[in-house]
C-alpha positions in Angstrom: -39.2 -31.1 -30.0 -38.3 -33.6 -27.6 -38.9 -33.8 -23.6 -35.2 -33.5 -23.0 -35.0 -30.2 -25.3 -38.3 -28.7 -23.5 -37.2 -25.6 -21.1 -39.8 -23.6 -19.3 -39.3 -20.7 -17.0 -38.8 -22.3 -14.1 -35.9 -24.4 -15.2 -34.3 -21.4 -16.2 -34.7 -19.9 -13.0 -33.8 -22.6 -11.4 -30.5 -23.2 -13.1 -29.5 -19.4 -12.7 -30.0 -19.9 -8.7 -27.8 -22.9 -9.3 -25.1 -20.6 -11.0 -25.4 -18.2 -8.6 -24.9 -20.4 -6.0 -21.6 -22.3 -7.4 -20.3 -18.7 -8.6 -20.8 -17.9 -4.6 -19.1 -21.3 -3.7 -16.3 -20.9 -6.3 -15.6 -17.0 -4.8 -15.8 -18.6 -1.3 -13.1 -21.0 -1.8 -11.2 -18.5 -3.5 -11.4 -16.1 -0.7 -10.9 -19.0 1.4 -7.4 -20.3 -0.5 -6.0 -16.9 -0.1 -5.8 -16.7 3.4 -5.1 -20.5 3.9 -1.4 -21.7 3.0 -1.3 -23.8 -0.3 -1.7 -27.6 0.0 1.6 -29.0 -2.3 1.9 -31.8 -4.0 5.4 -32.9 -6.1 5.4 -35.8 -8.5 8.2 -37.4 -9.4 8.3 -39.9 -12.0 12.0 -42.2 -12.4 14.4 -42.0 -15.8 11.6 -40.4 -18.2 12.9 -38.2 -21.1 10.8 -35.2 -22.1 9.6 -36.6 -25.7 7.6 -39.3 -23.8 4.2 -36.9 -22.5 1.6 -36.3 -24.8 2.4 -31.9 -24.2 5.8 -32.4 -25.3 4.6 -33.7 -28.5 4.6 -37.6 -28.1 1.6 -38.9 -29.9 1.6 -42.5 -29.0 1.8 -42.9 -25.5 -1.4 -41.7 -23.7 -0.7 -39.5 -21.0 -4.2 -36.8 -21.0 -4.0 -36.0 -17.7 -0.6 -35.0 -17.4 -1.1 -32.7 -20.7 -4.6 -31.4 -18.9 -2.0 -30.3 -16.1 -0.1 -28.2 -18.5 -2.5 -26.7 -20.3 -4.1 -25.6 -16.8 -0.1 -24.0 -15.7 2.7 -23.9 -17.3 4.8 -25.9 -19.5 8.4 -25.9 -19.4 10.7 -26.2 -22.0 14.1 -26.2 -20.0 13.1 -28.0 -16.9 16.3 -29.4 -15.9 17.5 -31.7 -12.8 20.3 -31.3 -10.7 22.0 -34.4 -11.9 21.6 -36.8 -14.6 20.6 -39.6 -12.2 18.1 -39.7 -9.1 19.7 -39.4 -5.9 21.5 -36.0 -6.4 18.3 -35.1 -8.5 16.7 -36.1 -5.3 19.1 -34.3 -3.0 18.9 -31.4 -4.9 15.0 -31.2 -4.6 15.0 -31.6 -0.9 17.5 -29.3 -0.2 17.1 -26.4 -2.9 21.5 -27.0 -3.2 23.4 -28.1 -6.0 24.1 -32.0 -5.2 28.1 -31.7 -5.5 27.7 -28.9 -2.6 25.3 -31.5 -0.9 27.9 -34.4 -1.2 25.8 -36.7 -3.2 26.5 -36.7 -6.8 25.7 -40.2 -8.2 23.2 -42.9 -7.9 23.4 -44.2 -3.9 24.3 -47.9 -4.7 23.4 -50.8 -2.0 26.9 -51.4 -0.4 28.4 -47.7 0.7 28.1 -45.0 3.2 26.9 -42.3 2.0 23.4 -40.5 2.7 21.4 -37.0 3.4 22.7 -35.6 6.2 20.3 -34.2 8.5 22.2 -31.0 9.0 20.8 -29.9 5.8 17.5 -28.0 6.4 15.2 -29.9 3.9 12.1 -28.8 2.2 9.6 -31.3 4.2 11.5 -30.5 7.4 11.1 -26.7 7.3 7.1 -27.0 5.9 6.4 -29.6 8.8 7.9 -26.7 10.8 5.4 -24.0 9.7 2.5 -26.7 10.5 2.0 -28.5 7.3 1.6 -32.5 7.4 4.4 -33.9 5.2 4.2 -37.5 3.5 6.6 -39.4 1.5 5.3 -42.3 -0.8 7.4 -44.1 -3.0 10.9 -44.2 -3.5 13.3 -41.9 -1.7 17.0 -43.4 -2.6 19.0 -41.0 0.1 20.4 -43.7 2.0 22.5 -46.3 1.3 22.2 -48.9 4.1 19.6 -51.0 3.7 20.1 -53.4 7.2 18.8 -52.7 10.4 15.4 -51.3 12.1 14.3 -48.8 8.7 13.6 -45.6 10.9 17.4 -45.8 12.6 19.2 -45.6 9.1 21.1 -42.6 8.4 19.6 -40.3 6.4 15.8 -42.1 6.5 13.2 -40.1 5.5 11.6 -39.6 8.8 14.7 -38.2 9.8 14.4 -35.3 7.1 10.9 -34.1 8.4 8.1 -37.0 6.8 5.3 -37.3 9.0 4.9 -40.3 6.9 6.4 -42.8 5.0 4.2 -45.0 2.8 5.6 -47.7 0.3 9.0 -46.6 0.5 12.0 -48.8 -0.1 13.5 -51.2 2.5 15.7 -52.8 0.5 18.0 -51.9 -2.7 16.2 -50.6 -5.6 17.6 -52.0 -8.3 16.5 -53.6 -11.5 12.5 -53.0 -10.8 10.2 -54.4 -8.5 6.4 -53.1 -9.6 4.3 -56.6 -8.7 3.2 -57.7 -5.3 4.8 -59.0 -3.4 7.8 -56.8 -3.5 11.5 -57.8 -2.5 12.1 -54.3 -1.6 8.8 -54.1 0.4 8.7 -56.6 2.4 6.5 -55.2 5.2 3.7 -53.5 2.8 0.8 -55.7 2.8 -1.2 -56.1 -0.1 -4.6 -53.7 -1.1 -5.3 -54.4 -4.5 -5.7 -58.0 -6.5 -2.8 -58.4 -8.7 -1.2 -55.5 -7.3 0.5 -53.0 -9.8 2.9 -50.7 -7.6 1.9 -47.9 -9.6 -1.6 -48.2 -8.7 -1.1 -48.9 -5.3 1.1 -45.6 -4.7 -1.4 -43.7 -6.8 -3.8 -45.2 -3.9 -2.0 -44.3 -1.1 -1.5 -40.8 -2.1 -5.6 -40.1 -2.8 -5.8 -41.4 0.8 -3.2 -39.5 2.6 -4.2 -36.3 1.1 -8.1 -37.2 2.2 -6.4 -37.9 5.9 -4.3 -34.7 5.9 -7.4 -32.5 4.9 -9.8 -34.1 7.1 -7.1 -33.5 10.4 -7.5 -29.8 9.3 -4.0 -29.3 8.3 -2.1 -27.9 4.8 -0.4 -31.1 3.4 2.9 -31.6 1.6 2.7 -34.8 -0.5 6.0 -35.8 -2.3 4.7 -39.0 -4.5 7.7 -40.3 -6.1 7.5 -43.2 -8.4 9.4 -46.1 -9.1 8.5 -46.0 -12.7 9.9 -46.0 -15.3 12.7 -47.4 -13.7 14.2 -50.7 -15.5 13.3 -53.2 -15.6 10.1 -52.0 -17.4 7.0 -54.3 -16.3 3.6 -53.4 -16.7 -0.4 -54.8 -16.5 -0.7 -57.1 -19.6 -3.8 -55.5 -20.6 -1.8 -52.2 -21.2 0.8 -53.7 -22.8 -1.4 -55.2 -25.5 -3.2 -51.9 -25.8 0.0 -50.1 -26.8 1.6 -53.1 -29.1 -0.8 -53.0 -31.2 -1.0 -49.7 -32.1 0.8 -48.5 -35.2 4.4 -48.1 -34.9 4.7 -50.0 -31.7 8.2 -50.9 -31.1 10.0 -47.8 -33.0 11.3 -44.9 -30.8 9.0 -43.0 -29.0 7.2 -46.2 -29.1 7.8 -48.6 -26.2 4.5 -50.7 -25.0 6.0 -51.1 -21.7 7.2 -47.8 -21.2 3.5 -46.3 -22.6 1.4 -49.0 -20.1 3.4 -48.1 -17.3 2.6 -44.0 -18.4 -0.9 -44.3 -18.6 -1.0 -45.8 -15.2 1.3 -42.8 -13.5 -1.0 -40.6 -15.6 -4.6 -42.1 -14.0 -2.7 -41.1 -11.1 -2.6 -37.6 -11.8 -6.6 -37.9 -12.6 -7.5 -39.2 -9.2 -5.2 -37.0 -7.4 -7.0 -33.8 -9.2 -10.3 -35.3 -8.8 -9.9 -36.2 -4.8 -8.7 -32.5 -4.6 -11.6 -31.1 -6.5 -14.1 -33.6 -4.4 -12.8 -32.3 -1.0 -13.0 -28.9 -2.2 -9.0 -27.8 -1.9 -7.8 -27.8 -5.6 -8.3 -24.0 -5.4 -5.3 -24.1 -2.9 -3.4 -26.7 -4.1 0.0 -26.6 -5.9 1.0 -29.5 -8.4 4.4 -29.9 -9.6 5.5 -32.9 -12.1 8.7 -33.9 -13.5 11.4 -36.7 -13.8 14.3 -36.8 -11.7 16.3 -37.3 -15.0 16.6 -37.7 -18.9 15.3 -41.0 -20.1 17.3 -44.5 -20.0 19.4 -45.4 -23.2 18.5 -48.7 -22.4 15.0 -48.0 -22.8 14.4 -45.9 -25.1 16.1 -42.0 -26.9 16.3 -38.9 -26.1 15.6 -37.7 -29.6 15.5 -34.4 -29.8 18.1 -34.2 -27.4 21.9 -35.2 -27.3 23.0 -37.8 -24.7 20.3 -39.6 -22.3 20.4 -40.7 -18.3 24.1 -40.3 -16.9 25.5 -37.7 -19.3 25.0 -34.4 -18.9 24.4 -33.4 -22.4 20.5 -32.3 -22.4 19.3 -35.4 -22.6 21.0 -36.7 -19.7 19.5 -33.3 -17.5 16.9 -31.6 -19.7 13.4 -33.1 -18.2 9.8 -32.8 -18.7 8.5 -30.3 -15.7 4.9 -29.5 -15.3 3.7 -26.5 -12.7 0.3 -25.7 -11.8 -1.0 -23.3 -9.6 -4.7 -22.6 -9.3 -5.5 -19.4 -10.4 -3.0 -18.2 -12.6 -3.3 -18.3 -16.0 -2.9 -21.4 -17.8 -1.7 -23.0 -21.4 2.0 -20.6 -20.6 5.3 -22.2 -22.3 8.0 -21.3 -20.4 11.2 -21.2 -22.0 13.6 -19.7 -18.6 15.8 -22.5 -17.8 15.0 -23.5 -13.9 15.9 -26.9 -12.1 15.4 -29.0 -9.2 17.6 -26.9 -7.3 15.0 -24.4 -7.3 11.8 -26.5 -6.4 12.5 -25.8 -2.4 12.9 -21.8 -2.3 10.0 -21.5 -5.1 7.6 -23.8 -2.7 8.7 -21.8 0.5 8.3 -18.7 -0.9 4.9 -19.9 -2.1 3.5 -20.9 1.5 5.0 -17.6 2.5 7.5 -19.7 4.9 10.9 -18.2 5.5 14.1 -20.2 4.1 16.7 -21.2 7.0 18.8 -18.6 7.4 22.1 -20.6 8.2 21.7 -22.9 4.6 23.1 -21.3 1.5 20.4 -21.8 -1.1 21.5 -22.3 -5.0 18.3 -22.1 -6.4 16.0 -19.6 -6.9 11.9 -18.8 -6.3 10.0 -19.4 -9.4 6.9 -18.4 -6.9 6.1 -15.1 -8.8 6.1 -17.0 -12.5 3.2 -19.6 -11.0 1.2 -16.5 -10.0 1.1 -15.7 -13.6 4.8 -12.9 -13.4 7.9 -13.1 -14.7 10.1 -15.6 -14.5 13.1 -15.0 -12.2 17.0 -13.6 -13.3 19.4 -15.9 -13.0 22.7 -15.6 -13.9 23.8 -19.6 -14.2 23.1 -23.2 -13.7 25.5 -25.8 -12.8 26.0 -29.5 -12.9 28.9 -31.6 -11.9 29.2 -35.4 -12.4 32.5 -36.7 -11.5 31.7 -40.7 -12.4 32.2 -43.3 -15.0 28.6 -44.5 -15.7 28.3 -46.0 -19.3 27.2 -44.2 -21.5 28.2 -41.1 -19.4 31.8 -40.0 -18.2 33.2 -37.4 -15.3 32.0 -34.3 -16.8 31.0 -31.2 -15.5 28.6 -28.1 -17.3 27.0 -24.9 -17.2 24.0 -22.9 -18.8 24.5 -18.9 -19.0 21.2 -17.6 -21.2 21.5 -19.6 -24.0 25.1 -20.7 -24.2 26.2 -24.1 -22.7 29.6 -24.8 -21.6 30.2 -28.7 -21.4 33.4 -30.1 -20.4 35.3 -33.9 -19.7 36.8 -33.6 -16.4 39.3 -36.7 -17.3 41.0 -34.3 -20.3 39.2 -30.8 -20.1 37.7 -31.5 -23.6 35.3 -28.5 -23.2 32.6 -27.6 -26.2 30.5 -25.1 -26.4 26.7 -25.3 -27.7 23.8 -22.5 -28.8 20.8 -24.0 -26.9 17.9 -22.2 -28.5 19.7 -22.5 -32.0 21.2 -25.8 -31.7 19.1 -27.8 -28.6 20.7 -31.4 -30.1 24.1 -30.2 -29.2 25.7 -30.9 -32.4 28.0 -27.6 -33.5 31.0 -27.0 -30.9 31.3 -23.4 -31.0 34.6 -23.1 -28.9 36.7 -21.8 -31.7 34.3 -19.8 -33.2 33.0 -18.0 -29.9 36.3 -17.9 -28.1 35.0 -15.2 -26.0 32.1 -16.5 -24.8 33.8 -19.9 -24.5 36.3 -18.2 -21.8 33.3 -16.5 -20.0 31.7 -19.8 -19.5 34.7 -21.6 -18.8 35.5 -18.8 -15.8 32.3 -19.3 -13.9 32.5 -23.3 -14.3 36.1 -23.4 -13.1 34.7 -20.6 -9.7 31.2 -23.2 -9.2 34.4 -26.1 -8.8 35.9 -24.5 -6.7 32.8 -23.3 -4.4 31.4 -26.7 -4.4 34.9 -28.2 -3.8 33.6 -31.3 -4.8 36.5 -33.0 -5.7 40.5 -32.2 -5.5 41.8 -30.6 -8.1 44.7 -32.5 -10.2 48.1 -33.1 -7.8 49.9 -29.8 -9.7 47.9 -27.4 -7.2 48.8 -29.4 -3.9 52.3 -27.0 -3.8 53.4 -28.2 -0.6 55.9 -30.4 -0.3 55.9 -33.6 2.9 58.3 -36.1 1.2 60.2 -36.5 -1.9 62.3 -39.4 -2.5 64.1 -40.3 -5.6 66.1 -43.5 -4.0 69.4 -41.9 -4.6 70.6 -44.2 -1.5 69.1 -47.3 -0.5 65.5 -47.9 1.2 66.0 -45.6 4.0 62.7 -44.7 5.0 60.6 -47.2 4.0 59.7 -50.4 5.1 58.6 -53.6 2.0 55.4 -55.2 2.6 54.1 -58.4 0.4 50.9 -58.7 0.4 48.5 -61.9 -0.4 48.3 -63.5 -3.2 51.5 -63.6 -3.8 52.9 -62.8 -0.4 56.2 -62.3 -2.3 57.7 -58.5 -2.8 60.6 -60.1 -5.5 63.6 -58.1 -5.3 63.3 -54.4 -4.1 66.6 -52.3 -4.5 67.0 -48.8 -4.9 70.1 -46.9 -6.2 71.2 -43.9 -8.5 67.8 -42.5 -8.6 66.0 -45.7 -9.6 64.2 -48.2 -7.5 63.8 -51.4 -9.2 61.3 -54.6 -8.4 62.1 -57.3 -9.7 59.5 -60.9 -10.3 62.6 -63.2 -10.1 60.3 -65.9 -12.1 57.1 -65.6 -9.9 54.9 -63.0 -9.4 55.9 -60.8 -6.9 53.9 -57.6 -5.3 56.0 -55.4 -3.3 54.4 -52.4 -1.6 56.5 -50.1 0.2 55.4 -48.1 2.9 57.3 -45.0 4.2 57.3 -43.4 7.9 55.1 -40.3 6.7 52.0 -40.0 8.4 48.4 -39.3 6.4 48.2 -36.2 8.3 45.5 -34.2 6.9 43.1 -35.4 4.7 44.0 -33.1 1.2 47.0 -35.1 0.2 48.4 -36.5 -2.6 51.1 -39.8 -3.1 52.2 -39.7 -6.5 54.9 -42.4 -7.7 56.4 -41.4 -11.0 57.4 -44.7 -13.3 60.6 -45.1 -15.3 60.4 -48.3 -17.2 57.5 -50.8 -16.9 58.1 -55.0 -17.0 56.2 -54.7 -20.3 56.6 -57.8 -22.5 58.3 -60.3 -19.2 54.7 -59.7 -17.9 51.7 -62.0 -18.8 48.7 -60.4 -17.1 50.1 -58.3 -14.4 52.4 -55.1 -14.8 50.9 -52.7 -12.2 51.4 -49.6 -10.5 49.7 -48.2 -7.3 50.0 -45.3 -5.4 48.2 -44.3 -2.1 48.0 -45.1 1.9 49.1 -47.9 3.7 48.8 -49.2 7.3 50.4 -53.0 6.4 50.0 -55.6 4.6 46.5 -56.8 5.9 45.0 -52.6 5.3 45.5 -49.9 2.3 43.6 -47.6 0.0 45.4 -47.5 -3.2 44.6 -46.1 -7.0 46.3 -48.5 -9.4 47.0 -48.5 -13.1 47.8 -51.3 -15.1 50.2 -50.9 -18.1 49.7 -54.3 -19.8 45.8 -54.2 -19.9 45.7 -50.3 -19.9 43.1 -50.3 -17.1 42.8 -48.5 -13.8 41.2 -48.7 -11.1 41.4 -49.2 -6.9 42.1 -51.6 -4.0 40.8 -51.5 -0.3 42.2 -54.0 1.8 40.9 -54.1 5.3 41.5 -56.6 7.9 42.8 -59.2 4.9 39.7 -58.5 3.1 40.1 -57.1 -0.1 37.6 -55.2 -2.2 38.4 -53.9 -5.6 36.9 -51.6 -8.5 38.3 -51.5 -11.9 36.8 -48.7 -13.7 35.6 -50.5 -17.3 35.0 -47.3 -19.2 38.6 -46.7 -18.9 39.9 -50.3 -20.1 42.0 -50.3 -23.1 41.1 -46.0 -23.7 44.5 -45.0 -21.5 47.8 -45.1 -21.8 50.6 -44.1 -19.3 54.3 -45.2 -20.9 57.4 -43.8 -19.2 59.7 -42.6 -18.2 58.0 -39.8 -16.0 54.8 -41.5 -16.5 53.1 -40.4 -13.2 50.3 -41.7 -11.0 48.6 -39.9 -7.8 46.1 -40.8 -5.4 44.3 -37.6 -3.7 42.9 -37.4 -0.5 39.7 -35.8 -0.1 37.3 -36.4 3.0 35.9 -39.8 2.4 37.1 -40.5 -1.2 40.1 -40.7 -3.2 40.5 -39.5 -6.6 42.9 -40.9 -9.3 45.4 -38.8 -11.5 47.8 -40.0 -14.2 50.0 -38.2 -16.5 52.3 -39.8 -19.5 55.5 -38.0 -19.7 55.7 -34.4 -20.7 51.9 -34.6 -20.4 49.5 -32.8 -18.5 47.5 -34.5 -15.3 44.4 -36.5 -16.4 41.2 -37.1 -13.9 41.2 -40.8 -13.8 38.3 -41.4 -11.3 36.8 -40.7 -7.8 36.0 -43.7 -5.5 34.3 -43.1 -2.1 35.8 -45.7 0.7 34.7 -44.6 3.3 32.0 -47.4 4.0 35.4 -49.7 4.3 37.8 -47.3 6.5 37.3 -43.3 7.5 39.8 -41.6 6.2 38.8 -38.6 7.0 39.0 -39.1 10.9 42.3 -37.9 11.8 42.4 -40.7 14.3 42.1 -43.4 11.9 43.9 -41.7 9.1 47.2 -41.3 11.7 47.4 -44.9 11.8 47.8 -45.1 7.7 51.5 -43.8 6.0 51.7 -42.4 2.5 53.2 -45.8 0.2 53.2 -47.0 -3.3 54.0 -50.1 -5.4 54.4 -52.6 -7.9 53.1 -56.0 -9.5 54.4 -57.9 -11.7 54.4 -61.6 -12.7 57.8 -61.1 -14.6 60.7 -59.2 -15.4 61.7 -55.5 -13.7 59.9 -52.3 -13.1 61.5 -49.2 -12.4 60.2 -46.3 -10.7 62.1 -42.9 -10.2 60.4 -40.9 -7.7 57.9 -41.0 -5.2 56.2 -38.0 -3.0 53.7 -37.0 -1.1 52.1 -33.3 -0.9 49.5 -31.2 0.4 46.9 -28.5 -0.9 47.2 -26.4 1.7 
């Protein structure tokens, strides 16, 4: 036998004191972790669908630490975020509220308005509170300015309780950044040779939570990656690792998108080791997920239906990790639970009361990651009112296993088994017309809660002007605005007004006397005849709010091109949006072809109907970074109007009105 085999007594005795000792040392922490609140850390990782991590059954990407984590807690297998992209997801998980009630329901793009309010109580905000240290690193995406001193920005993270903000974006997002130096970092000075952002955010979160134990304090740490954000970029090594291993290439199995895993997944290593090392991963709770399905860009959703921006399950159905020390581990959890519940479950956790004066949608998973039950819930809810290809306004709702999906721009609704059919692929609407109606009830009463949007002009019963130019112009005044500064011939008689090109193009915009007095109004124009074939490029209608010439907020459809979309013009500066999922896929034709533009806060929404049809969502567009609307000072400046272009021949519209909701 060998020396390394030998044992004597005193080894033995020596190795049980050593037992003893760490057995003491294990109890002591334990005893200690009880009484102390729980440390909390919350991993976020950007656009990855739920087939990508080793646990969920992907066996080319490498990703051991993040399966260690499940198989220490729990698994789940309907994780969900609140939205199909990351700022509501983000919204949602800061505020434990549905995004449509929190205002924010799609990506927050570089150029608008919108952000987290801070009257919204918000998860780091009430732990900071209750004496926890609170640190943000990576991307937060809840504010869309991007000039001026970072900390004054509306809706910045310091503003929303982050003690402190580490690598987090100055300037837009967009399209990947993952290299020093960084074009959205401009400030953060470099720490590692060839410096993979990754790494460096993987860094930054071992040293904050080694500075947060060492100032004595429980620590929230909200380490939210870039990755795997396109555009996908990675250490070359990594790459080469991945492409050229079998299969690389097919789907499931991206290089990229595997190198830039392994690197958030060393992440998860060092984060578990630092905690072990400074003896708090006995009171430390890890939660990891993405903030939605995977990009169709990058790679499927397979087995899921729809990816990033729809809300089938692949848009919303995520991988979600939970680990609490203690409790048993290796549990699949099958309870469908979302972002929306991440806030009450972490409160609950550190035994920290909830504000009483927010209304909370989610609810506490707490007892499930002490080893109990998972909580009764009666429904989830998502609504995504936006064109974003491949996804479309749409709106959903999980009861137990039955899913309710419906198209908000023709209430198309289908119906979907989720445990029998999780790929979405029998509508059973006619077969399950009873369970189709149930589903349908509680969607149509969440729309109405969140009142996230207006509903279409039909419910806006009361009446502020109806003209049907039975007698002239009386009442309205004719604008013509650049480019062609020419309103052709206007003239309105026996129930028609007519505009007329007169052999150039001619836009003639007529504004009425009618005050925008409240801000849930609708201007509908209704169309007899449109210019049609006399047109080459131009044969458009707009309805909407008008101060002159030089400033309006109008929704517009174009007959020729079959396109819709909307105009801002402020000062003389004109900013448009034609919506491109709807080119060529609508068609209004008269007469009694109808358009409206709704009011609503900050935003309009569009509505058309084809005669003898019923009122189609067209699209919601949020102005309000180019003129508030929703101030009743500003919006008694602007009169309810409508219009016309054309580069040829007549159009003829038959009625025009304004209404309110209320």
């Amino acid at each position: 036998m060998g020396k390394s085999a030998s044992v004597d007594r005193r080894t033995v005795l020596k190795g049980l004191g050593a037992a003893a000792v760490a057995l003491t040392g294990e109890a002591t922490e334990a005893t200690a972790a009880a009484a102390a609140p729980p440390n909390i850390v919350v991993i976020l990782i950007d656009d990855l669908a739920r087939r990508e991590l080793g646990c969920y059954g992907n066996t080319f990407n490498e990703t051991p630490n993040m399966d260690r984590l499940a198989a220490d807690g729990i698994r789940f297998t309907a994780g969900y975020s609140g939205a199909p992209v990351c700022s509501p997801t983000r919204a949602s998980l800061m505020t434990g509220q549905y995004p449509a009630r929190v205002g924010i329901t799609e990506f927050l793009g570089p150029g608008g308005d919108d952000f987290l309010p801070t009257s919204f109580q918000t998860l780091p905000e009430t732990l900071r509170g209750a004496g926890y240290r609170t640190c943000l690193i990576g991307k937060w995406h809840l504010s869309e300015t991007y000039t001026g001193p970072v900390r004054d920005r509306p809706g910045n993270p310091w503003s929303h309780g982050f003690d402190e903000v580490i690598a987090s974006e100055q300037q837009y997002i967009a399209d990947g950044d993952y290299f020093y130096p960084y074009f959205m970092l401009p400030d953060l000075p470099q720490r590692l040779d060839n410096e993979y952002l990754t790494d460096r955010l993987n860094l930054e979160a071992t040293d904050f939570i080694t500075r947060a134990h060492g100032a004595g304090s429980p620590f929230f740490l909200y380490l939210s990656h870039y990755a795997t954000h396109q555009t996908l970029a990675a250490p070359q090594p990594l790459i080469d690792k991945y492409a050229a291993k079998p299969g690389a290439g097919q789907p499931g199995k991206k290089p990229v998108l595997a190198a830039m895993l392994e690197v958030i997944d060393g992440g998860v290593k060092r984060i578990r080791d630092t905690l072990s090392s400074l003896g708090i991963a006995g009171n430390t709770i890890i939660l990891l997920l993405s903030d939605n399905g995977g990009d169709s860009a990058t790679d499927t959703s397979v087995p899921f239906r729809g990816a990033k921006a729809t809300l089938y399950e692949g848009g919303v159905r995520v991988p979600m990790i939970a680990y609490r020390p203690g409790a048993p581990g290796g549990r699949v959890v099958d309870a469908p639970l979302s972002t929306v519940d991440f806030m009450p479950t972490l409160l609950a956790a550190a035994g920290i009361a909830a504000s009483a004066g927010q209304k909370a949608d989610g609810v506490s998973f707490a007892e499930l990651l002490d080893g109990g039950a998972a909580p009764a819930r009666d429904a989830l809810f998502w609504v995504y009112p936006h064109w974003h290809d491949p996804g479309l306004p749409s709106a959903s709702v999980r009861k137990g296993r039955y899913k309710l999906f419906r198209r908000l721009h023709d209430n198309h609704e289908e119906l979907y088994d989720l445990i029998a059919d999780e790929a979405e692929t029998t509508d059973l609407t006619a077969s399950m017309p009873a369970k189709a109606t149930e589903l349908r009830t509680a969607l149509d009463a969440h729309l109405r809660d969140v009142d996230r949007f207006p509903p279409s002009p039909g419910a806006f019963p009361t009446a502020l002007l109806e003209q049907e130019f039975d007698a002239g112009l009386g009442g309205f005044t004719v604008l013509a605005p650049a480019p062609e500064s020419r309103a052709g011939t206007v003239a309105a008689s026996g129930g028609a007004l007519t505009v007329t090109a007169g052999g150039s193009p001619a836009f003639a915009l007529l504004r009425s006397t009618l005050a925008v007095g409240a801000d849930n109004v609708a201007a509908i124009v209704s169309q007899r005849s449109y210019a049609n074939a006399a047109t080459t490029a131009q044969d458009t209608l707009f309805a909407g709010f008008v101060k002159d010439a030089q400033n309006y907020v109008l929704a517009w459809y174009n007959h020729r091109q079959k396109r819709a979309g909307w105009d801002v013009r402020i000062a003389g500066t004109l900013t448009g949006n034609r919506v491109t999922q709807l080119d060529g896929a609508i068609n209004y034709p008269g007469p009694n072809a109808r358009l409206a533009c709704v009011l609503h806060g900050d935003e309009i929404t569009a509505y058309a109907i084809a005669a003898g049809g019923a009122w189609q969502y067209l699209y919601t567009a949020d102005i309000g970074r180019f003129v508030r609307l929703d101030d009743p000072a500003v919006r008694a400046t602007y009169k309810f109007g409508f219009g016309a272009r054309i580069d040829g021949g007549t159009m003829t519209i038959e009625r025009f009105a304004a209404r309110r909701r209320q």
